[in-house]
C-alpha positions as CSV (number, residue, x, y, z in Angstrom):
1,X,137.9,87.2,58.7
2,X,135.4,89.1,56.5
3,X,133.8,86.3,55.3
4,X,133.0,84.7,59.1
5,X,131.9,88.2,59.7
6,X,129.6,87.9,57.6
7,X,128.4,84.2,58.3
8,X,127.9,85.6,61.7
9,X,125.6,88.4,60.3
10,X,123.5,85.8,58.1
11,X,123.0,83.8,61.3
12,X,121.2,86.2,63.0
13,X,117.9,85.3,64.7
14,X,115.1,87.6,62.9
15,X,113.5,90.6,64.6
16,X,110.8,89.6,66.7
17,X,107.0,89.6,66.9
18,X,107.4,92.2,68.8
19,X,109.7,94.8,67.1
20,X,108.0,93.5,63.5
21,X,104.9,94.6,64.5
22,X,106.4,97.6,65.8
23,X,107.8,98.4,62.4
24,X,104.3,97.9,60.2
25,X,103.1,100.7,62.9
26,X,105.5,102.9,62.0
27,X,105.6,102.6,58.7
28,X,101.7,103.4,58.3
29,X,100.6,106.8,58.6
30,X,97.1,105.9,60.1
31,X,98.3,104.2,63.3
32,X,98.1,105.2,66.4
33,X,99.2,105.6,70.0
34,X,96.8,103.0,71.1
35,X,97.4,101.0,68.4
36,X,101.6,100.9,70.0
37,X,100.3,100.8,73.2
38,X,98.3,97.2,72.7
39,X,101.4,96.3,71.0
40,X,104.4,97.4,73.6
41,X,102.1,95.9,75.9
42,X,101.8,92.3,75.3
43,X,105.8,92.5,75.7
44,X,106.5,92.5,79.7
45,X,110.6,93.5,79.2
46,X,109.6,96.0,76.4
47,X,106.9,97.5,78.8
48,X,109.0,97.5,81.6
49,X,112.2,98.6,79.6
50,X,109.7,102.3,78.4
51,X,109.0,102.8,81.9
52,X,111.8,102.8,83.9
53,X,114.0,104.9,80.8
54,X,110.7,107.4,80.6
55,X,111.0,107.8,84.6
56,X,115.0,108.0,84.2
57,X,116.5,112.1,84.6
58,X,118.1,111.3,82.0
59,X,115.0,112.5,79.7
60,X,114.0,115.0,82.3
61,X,110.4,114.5,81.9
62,X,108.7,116.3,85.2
63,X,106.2,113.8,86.4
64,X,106.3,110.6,87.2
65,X,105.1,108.5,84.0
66,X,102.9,105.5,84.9
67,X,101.5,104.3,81.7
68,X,102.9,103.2,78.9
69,X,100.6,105.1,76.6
70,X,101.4,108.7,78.5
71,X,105.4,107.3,77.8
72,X,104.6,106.9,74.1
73,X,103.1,110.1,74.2
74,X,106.1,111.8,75.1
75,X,108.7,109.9,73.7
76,X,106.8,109.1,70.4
77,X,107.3,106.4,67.9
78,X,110.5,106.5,66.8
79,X,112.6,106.1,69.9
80,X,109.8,103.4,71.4
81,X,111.0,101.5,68.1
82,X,114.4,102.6,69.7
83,X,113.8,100.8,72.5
84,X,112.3,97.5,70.9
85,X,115.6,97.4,68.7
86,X,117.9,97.8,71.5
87,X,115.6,95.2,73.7
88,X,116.2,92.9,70.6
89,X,119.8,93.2,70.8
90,X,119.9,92.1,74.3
91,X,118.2,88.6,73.2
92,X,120.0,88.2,70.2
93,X,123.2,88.7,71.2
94,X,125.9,87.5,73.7
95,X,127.1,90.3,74.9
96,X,131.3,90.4,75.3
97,X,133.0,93.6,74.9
98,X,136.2,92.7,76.6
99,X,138.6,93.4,73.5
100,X,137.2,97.0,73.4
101,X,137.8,97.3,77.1
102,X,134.4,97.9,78.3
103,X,131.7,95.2,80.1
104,X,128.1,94.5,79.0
105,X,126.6,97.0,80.8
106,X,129.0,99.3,79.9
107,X,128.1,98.7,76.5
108,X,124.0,99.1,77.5
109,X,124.7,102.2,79.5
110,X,126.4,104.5,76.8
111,X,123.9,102.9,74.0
112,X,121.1,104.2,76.4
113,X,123.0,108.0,77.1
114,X,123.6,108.7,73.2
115,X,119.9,108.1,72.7
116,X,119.4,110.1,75.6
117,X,121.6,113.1,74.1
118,X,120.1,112.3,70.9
119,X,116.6,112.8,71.7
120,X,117.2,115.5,74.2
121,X,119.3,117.8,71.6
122,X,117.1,117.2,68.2
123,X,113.6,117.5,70.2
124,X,114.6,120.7,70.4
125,X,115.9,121.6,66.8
126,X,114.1,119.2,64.5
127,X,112.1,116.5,66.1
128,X,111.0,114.9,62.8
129,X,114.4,113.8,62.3
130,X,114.4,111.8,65.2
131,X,112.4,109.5,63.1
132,X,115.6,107.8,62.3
133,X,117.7,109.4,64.6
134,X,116.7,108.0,67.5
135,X,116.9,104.2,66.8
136,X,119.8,104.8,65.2
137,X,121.8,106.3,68.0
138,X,120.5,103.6,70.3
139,X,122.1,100.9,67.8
140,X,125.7,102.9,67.4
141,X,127.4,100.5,68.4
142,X,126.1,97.0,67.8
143,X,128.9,96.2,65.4
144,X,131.1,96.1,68.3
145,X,129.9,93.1,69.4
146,X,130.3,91.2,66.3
147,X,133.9,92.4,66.0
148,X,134.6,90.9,69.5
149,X,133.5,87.7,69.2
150,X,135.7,87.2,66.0
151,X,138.7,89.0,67.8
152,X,138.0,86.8,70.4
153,X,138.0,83.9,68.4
154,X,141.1,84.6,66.3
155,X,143.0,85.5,69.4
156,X,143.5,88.6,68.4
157,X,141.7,90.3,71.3
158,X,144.6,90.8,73.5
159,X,146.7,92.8,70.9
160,X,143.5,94.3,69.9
161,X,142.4,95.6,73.5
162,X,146.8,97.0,74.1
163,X,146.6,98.8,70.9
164,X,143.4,100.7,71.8
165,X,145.2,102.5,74.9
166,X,146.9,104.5,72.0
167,X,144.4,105.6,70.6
168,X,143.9,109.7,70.9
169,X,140.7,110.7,69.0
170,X,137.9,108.2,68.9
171,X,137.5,108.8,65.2
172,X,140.9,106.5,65.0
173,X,138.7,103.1,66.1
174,X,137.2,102.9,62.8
175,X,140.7,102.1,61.4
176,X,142.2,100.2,64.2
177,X,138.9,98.1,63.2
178,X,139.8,98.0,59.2
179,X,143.6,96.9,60.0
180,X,142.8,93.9,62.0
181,X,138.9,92.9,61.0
182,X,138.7,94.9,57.5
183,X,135.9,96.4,58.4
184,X,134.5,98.8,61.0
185,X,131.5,98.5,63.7
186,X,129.8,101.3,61.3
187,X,129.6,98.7,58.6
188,X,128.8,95.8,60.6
189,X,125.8,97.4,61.9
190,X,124.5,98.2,58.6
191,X,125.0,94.9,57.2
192,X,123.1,94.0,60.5
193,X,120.2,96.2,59.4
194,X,120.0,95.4,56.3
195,X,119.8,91.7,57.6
196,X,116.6,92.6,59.6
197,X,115.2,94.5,56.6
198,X,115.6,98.0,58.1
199,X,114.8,100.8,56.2
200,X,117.7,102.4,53.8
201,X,117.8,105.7,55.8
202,X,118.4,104.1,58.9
203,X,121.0,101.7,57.4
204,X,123.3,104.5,55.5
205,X,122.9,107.6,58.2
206,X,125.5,104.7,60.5
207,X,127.2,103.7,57.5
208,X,128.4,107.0,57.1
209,X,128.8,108.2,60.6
210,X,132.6,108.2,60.2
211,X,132.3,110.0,56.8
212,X,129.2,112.1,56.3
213,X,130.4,114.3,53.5
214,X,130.5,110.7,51.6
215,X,126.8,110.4,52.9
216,X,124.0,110.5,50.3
217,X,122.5,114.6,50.2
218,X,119.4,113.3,52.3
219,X,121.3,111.3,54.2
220,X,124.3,113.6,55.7
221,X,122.0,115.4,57.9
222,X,121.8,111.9,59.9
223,X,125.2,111.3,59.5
224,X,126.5,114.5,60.8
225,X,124.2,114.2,64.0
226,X,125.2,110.6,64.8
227,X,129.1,111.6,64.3
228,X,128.6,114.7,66.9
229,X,126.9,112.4,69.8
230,X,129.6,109.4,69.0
231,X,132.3,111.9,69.6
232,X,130.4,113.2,72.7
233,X,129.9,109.2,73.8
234,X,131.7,106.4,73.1
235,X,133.7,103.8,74.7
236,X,136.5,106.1,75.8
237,X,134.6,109.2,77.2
238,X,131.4,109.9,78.3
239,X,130.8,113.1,78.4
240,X,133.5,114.4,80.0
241,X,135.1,117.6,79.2
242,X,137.4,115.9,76.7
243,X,134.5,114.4,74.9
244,X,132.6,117.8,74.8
245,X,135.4,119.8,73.7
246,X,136.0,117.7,70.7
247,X,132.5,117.9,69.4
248,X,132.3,121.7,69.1
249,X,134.2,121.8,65.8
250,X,132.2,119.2,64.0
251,X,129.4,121.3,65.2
252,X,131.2,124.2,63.6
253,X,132.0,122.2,60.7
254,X,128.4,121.2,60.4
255,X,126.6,124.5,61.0
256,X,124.8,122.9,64.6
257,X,124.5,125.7,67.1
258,X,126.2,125.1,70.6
259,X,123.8,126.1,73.3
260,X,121.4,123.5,72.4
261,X,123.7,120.8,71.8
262,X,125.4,122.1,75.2
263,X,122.1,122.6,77.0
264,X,120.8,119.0,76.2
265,X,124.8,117.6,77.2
266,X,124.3,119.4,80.4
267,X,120.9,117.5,80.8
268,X,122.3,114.3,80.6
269,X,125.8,114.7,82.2
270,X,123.9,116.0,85.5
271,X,121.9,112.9,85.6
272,X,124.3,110.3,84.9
């Protein structure tokens, strides 16, 4: 199954104009927010996508934002890219989640509240790292959808979807994915970047989301942060007290403090 994994990867349509030209902007130093704005605005969805997310509680921003150049303001560059990249995934993909249990908009809606943790938690600790930590925790769980459609079409989904009701700790997906795929959504969605020519940091801070400690030294950091908000959202809880509850040893374990982490959950769980 690996291989047609694969094939499906290769297949891929390319980034778009759109998200391209996003990612020359962010890659040079001397750009600007009116420079993103002319960009973000040529692309009606994209546009209307930034607005309705910068005007959602869920980033708690406290006036109503009516521009897209005020939203790039406050949101900056990295999680606008966030949003191109996850409006790309919505043209690139069919979107069929049934083996893992959950619909499309399912799928949309956590993608959309572990960027909203995401941003809400490291804004306040170390904003610079949201530079890759914000598109990558909107792109979590693309993977998924590859491993699917080849479930799907191996008839495999069935067993697949009964076998996930045992699962305890969401950790344990990852090898529920290896023992009937041989491989997990982690490393499809890396091959997925590195198919659209992502940057390495981006790339290896979701390949080793399951196992930071394996993570390069610069690259753990990422790793750690995307396995605490996975933990806190994924497709078995959403921030419910379960979910919580299990990330407070990992932040522990990864010397995070709590009452930011559990400041910015409280942010987003009261506006779900």
């Amino acid at each position: 199954m690996n291989d047609s994994i694969y094939k499906k990867i290769k297949a891929l349509p390319p980034l778009d104009d759109t998200v391209i030209q996003i990612q020359r902007l962010h890659a040079d130093e001397n750009s600007s927010i009116s420079d993103l704005t002319k960009v973000v605005e040529k692309d009606p969805m994209l546009t209307a996508n930034i607005l309705r997310s910068a005007n959602s509680p869920l980033y708690g921003f406290s006036q109503e934002i009516t521009t897209v150049a005020r939203a790039i303001s406050l949101f900056g560059m990295a999680t606008i890219r966030g949003f191109a990249l996850s409006s790309t995934i919505k043209k690139s993909f069919s979107i069929n989640l049934e083996p893992y249990g959950i619909t499309a908009q399912d799928f949309l809606n956590i993608s959309t509240i572990q960027n909203a943790l995401m941003y809400n938690w490291y804004s306040k600790i170390k904003p610079k790292s949201l530079e890759i930590l914000s598109p990558a925790s909107f792109m979590l769980e693309i993977g998924k959808i590859v491993l699917a459609h080849e479930l799907t079409e191996y008839n495999e989904d069935e067993e697949f979807k009964s076998r996930l009701k045992n699962i305890v700790y969401p950790s344990d997906l990852a090898l529920l994915e290896t023992e009937f795929l041989e491989i997990t959504n982690e490393e499809v969605t890396a091959k997925i970047f590195e198919q659209w020519n992502l940057e390495t940091e981006l790339v290896n801070s979701i390949l080793y989301s399951n196992d930071p400690e394996e993570a390069p030294e610069h690259i753990k950091e990422y790793a750690k942060a995307l396995k605490v908000i996975k933990t806190a959202v994924n497709i078995f809880n959403q921030l419910d007290d379960v979910s919580i509850q299990n990330t407070l040893p990992l932040l522990d374990e990864y010397g995070f403090g709590h009452d930011t982490f559990l400041m910015a959950t409280a942010k987003v769980k009261d506006n779900l």
